[in-house]
C-alpha positions as CSV (number, residue, x, y, z in Angstrom):
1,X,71.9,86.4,62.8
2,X,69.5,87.5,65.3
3,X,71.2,89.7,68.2
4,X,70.5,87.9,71.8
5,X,71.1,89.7,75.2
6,X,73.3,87.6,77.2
7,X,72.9,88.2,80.9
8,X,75.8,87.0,83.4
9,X,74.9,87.3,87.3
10,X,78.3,88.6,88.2
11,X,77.5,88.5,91.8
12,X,80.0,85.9,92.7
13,X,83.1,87.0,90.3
14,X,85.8,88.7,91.5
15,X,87.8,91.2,89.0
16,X,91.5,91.6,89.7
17,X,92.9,94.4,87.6
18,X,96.5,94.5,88.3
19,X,99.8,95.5,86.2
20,X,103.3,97.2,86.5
21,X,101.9,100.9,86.4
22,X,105.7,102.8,85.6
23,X,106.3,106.3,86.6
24,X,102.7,105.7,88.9
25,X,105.7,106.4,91.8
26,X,106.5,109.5,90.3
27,X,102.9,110.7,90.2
28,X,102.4,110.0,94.0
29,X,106.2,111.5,94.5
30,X,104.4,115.0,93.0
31,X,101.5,114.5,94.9
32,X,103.3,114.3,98.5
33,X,106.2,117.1,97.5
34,X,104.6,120.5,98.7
35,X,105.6,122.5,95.9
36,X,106.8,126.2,96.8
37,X,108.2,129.1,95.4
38,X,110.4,131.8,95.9
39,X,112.4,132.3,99.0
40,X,110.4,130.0,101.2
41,X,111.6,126.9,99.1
42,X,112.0,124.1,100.7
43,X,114.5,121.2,99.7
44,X,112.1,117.9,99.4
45,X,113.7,114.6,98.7
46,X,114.0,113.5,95.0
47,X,111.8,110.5,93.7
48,X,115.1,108.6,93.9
49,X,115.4,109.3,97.3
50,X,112.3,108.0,98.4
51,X,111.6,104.1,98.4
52,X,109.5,103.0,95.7
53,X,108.1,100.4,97.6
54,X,107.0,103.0,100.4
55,X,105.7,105.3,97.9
56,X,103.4,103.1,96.3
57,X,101.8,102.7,99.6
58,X,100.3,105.8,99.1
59,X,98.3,105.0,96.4
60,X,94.8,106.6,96.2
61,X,92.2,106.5,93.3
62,X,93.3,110.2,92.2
63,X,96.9,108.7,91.1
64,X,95.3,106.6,88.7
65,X,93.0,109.1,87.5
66,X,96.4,110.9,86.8
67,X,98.2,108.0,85.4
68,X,95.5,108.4,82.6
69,X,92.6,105.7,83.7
70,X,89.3,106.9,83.3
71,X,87.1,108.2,86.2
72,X,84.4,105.9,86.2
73,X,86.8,102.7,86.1
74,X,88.8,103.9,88.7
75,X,85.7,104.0,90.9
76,X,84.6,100.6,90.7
77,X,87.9,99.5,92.2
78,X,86.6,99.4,95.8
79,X,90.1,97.7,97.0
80,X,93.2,98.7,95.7
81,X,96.1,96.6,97.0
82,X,99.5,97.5,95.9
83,X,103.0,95.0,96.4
84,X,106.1,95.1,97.2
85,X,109.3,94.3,94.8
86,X,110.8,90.8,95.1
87,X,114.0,90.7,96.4
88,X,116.7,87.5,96.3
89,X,115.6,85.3,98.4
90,X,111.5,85.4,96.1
91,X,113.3,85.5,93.0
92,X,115.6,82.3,94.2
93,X,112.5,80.4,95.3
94,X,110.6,81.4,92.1
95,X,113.5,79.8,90.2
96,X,113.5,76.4,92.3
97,X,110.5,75.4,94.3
98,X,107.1,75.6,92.4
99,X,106.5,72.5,90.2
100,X,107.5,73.7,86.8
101,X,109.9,75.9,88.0
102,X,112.2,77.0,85.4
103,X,115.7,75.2,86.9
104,X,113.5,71.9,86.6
105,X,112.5,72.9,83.0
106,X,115.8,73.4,82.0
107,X,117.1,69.8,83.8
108,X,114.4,68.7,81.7
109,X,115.6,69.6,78.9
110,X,119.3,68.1,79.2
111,X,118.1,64.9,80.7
112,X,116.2,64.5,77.5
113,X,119.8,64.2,76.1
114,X,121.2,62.1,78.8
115,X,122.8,64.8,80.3
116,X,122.3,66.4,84.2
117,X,122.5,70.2,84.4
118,X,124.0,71.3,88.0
119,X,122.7,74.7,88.5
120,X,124.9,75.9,91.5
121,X,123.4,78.4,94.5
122,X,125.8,80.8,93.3
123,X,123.8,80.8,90.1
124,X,121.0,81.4,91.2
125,X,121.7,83.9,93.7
126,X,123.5,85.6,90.5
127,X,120.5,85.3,88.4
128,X,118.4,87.5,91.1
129,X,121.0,90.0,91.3
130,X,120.8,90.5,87.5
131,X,117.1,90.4,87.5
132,X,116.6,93.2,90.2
133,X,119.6,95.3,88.4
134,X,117.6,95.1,85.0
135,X,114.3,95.5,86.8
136,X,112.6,92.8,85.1
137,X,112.0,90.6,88.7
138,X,110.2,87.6,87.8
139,X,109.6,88.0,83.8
140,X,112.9,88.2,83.0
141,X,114.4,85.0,85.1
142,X,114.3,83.1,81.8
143,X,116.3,85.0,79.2
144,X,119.2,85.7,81.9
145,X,118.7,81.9,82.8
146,X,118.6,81.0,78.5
147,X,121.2,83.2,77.7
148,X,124.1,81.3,79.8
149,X,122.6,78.1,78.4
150,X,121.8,78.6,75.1
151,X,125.2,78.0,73.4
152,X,125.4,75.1,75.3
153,X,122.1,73.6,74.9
154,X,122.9,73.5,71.0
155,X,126.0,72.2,71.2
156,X,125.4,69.1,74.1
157,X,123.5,67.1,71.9
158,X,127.0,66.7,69.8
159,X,129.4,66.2,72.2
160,X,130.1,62.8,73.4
161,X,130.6,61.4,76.4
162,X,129.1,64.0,78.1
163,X,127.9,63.1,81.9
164,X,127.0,66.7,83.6
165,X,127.0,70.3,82.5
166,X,127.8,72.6,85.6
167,X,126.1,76.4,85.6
168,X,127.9,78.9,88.3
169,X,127.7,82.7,89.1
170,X,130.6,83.2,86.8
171,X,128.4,81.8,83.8
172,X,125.8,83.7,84.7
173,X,128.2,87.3,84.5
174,X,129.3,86.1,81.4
175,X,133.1,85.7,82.7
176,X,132.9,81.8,81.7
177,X,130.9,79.1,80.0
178,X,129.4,76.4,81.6
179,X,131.4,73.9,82.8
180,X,131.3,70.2,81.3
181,X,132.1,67.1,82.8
182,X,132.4,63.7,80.9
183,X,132.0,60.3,81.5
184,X,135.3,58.8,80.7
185,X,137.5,61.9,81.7
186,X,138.2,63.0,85.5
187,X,138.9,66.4,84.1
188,X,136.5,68.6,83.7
189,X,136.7,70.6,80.2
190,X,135.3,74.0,79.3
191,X,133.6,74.2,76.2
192,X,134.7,76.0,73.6
């Protein structure tokens, strides 16, 4: 196997290096906190206090050098660009408006047994809550979305008559489980 030099022009790529960089806040935190000693001590806010999304704004090549990224990586990042946390109303839209959104996979899934899922906009809204409270944001909209269904997605394709399965805020908390509605009954059952 003979060894060949490869040569890319790499004139016209672009390199994104991008992650979730935890405690990086904390770093920058240090970095702006004068630190003193002795009687002239002055009370600085906590890292708690101070916004994470305005801390990370002052982001400079040093703080990575100190979150442990070697020297001569850090300088050929001649942008840095940092973003803010998503709040409801992202995490909502996330959930519902790009094509394969994850609502429309999971509709998929129960129209492939005749059924419609009805995700209510209490739901969702609930779903973002939960998602910002764990601090997952957008990765962990499916397990909080899979864990109300799941018992329910096994058990649909046994039950008959079943028109509509109906997903609420309550659902979502845990309080209930979805709600069913079938084709013959005007009553709507809770599974059990």
């Amino acid at each position: 196997v003979r060894n060949e030099l490869i040569q890319i022009d790499t004139t016209n790529i672009l390199f994104i290096f991008c992650g979730a960089f935890v405690g990086l806040d904390q770093l920058i935190q240090r970095r702006m906190s004068p630190g003193s000693i002795g009687f002239g001590l002055r009370s600085t806010p906590s890292s708690k206090d101070r916004d994470y999304d305005e801390l990370i704004k002052h982001l400079r090549t040093d703080d990575l050098v100190s979150y442990g990224l070697i020297p001569e990586f850090v300088g050929r990042l001649p942008v840095m660009a940092t973003l803010d946390e998503l709040d409801e109303d992202a995490l909502v839209t996330i959930l519902t408006e790009p094509k394969n959104s994850l609502t429309k996979q999971f509709k998929k899934l129960f129209e492939m047994e005749e059924v419609e899922l009805d995700i209510r906009d209490d739901a969702l809204l609930e779903i973002a809550k939960l998602a910002i409270e764990m601090k997952t944001g957008a990765r962990g909209l499916r397990s909080i979305l899979e864990k109300s269904l799941l018992d329910t997605m096994y058990e649909v394709p046994s039950v008959e008559n079943l028109e509509k399965v109906v997903l609420d805020a309550s659902c979502i908390k845990g309080d209930s489980k979805p709600l069913l509605v079938y084709e013959t009954d005007l009553d709507s059952k809770k599974l059990q």
